[in-house]
Backbone bond lengths (Angstrom), bond angles and torsions (degrees), N, CA, C in turn:
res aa  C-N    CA-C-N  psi(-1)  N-CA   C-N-CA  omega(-1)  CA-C   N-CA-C  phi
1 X - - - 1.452 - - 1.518 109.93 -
2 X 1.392 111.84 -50.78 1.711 121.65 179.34 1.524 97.35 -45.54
3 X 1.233 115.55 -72.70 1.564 126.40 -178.07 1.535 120.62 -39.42
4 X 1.304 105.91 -39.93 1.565 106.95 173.17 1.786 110.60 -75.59
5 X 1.207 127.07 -30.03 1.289 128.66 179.66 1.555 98.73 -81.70
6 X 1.102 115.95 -35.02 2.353 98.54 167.55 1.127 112.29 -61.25
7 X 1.403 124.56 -33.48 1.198 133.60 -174.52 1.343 127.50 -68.54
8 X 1.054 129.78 -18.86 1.219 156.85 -127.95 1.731 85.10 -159.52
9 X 1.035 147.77 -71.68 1.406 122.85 172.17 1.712 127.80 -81.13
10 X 1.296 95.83 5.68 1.772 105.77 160.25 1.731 94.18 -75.98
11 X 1.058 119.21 -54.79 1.151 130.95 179.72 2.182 114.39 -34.08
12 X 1.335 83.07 -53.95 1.526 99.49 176.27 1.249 118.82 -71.17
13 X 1.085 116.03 -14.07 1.838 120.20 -168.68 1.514 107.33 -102.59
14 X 1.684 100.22 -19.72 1.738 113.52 169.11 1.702 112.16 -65.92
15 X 0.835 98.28 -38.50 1.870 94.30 -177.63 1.241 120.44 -52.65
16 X 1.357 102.30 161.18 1.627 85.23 168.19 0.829 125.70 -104.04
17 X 1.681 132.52 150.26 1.688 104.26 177.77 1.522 134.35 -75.29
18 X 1.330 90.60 137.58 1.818 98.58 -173.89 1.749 92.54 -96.42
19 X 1.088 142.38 -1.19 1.560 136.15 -174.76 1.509 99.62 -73.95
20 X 1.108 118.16 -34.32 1.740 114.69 -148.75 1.945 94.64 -73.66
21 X 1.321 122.48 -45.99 1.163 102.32 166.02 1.380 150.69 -121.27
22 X 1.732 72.34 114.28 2.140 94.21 -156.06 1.198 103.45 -80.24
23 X 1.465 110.25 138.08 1.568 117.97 -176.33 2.116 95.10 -50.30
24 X 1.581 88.70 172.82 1.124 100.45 169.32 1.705 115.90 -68.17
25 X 0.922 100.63 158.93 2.173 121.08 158.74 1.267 91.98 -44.70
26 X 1.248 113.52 142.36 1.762 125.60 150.01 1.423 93.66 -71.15
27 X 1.384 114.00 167.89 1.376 142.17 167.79 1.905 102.02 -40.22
28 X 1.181 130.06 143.69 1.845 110.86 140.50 1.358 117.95 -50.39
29 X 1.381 103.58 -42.93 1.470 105.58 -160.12 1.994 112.30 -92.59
30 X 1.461 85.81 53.37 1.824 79.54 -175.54 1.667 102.74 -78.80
31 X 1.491 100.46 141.73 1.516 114.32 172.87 1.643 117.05 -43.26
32 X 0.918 97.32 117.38 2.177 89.86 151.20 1.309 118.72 -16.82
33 X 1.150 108.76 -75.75 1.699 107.34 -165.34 1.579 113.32 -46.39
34 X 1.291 114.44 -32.69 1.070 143.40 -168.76 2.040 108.23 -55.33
35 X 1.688 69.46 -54.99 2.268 81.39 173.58 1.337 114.85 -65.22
36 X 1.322 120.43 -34.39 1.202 125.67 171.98 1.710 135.03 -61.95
37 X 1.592 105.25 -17.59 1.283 105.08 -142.77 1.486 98.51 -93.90
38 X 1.632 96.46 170.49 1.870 116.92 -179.11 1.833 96.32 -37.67
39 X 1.413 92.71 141.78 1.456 90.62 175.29 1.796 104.77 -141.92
40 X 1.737 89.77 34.73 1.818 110.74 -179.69 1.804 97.75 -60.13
41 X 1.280 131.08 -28.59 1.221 126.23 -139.33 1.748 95.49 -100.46
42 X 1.609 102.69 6.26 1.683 83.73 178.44 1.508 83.16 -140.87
43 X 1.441 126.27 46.15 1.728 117.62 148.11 1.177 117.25 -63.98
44 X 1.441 108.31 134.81 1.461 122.05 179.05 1.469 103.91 -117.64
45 X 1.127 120.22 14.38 1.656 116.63 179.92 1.906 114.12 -77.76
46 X 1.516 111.67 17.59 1.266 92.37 171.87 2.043 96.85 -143.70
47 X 1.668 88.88 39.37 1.577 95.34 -168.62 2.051 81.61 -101.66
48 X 1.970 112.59 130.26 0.882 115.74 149.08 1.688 140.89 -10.72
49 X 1.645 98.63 -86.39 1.173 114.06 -169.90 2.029 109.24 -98.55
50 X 1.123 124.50 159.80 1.148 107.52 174.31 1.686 109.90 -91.29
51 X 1.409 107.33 -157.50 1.843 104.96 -151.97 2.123 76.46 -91.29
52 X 1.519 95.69 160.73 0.820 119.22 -166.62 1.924 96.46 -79.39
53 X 1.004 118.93 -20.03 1.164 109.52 164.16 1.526 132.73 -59.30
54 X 1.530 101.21 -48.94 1.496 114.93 169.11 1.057 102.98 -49.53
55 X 1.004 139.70 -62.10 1.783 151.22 -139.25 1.798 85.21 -80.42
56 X 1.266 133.37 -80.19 1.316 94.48 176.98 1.263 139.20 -71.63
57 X 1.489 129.23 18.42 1.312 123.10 165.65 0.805 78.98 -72.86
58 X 1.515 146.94 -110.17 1.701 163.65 168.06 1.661 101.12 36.17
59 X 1.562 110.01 -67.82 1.149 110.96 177.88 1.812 124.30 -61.07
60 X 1.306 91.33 -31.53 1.934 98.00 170.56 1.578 125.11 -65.91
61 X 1.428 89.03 -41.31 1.520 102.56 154.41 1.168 137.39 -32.89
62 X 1.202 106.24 -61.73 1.355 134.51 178.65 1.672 117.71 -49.58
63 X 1.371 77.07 -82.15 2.076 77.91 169.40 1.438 116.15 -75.14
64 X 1.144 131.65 27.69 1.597 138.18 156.61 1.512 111.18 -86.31
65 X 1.604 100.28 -35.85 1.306 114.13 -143.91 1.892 89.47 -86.61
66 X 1.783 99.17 -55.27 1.283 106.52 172.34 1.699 124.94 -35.05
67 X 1.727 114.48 -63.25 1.520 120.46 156.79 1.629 100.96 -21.64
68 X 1.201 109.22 -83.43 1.675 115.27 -151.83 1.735 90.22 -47.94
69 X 1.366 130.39 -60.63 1.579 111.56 -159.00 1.653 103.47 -70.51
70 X 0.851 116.65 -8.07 2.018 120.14 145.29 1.076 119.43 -46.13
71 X 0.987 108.49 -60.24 1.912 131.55 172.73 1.597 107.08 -43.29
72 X 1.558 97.00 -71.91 1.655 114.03 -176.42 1.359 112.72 -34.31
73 X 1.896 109.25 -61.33 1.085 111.18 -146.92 1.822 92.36 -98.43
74 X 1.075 122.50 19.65 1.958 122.85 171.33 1.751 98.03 -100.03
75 X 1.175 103.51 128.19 1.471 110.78 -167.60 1.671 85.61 -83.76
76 X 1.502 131.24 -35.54 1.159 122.43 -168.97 1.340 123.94 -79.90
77 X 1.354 120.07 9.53 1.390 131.36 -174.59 1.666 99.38 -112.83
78 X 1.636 106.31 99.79 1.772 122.83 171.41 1.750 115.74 -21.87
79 X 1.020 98.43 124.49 1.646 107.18 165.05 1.480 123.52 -48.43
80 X 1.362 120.41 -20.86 1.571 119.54 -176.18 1.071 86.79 -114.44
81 X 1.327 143.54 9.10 1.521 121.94 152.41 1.363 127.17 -80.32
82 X 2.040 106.25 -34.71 1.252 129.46 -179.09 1.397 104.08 -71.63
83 X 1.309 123.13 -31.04 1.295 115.61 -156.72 2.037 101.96 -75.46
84 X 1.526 93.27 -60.94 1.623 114.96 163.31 1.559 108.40 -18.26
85 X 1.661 100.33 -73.95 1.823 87.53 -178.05 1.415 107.48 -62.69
86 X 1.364 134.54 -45.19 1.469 114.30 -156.16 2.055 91.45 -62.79
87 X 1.114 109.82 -26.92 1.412 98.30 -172.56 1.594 113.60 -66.41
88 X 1.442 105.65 -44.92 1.286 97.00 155.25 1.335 150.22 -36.48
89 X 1.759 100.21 -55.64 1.744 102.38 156.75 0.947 144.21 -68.99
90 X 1.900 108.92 -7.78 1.626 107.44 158.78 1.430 110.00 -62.36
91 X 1.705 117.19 -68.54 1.333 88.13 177.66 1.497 133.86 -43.02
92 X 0.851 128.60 -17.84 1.422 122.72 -179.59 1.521 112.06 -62.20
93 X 1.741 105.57 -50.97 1.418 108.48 -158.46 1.686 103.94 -98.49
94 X 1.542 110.62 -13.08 1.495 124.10 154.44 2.300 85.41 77.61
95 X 1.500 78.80 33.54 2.164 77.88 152.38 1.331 86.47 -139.95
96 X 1.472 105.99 -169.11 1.625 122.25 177.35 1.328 102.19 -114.64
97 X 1.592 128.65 118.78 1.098 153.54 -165.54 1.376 100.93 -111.45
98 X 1.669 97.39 154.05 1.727 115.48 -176.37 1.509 95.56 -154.28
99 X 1.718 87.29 177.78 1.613 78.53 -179.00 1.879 114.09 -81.59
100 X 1.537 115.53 4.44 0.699 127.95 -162.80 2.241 104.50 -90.06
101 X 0.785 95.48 -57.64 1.565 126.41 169.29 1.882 112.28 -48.13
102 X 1.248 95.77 -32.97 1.754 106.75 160.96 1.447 107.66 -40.24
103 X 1.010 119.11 -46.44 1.393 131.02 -158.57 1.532 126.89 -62.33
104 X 1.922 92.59 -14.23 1.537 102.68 177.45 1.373 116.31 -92.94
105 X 1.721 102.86 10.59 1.415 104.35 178.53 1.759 126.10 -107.66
């Protein structure tokens, strides 16, 4: 499993980056109508894969998530340490995590 997740982010580190050029800022001063308007022209509901961003949150996730059920399941690693990170990774993933809840990862 470890091996397939390097693999898979060797994979990710091959791309190139498409982040570095981010369109410009809109104006401050964009019109009203403007906030309101059709926003048909940027559906992504029939795009395959999701944005490459998700996919590595998803993937960061993952091996965060993996560590912590390391954590869980080592009897020698303190309870207010385990608890701390999983508290930590809720905020991260913005649910409430346990060592139980690992499991959806």
């Amino acid at each position: 499993m470890r091996v397939l997740i390097l693999v898979i982010l060797s994979l990710f580190a091959t791309l190139p980056a498409q982040a570095q050029d981010a369109p410009a800022a809109a104006p401050a001063a964009a019109p009203a109508a403007e906030a309101g308007a059709d926003r048909a022209w940027r559906d992504t509901t029939g795009y395959r894969f999701p944005a490459i961003a998700k996919t590595v949150a998803d993937m960061q996730n993952l091996a965060y998530a993996m560590t912590l059920r390391d954590y869980c399941a080592d009897a020698r690693v303190p309870d207010d340490f385990v608890r701390e990170r999983l508290a930590r990774f809720s905020r991260m993933t913005g649910r409430e995590e346990s060592c139980q809840t690992l499991l959806d990862y």
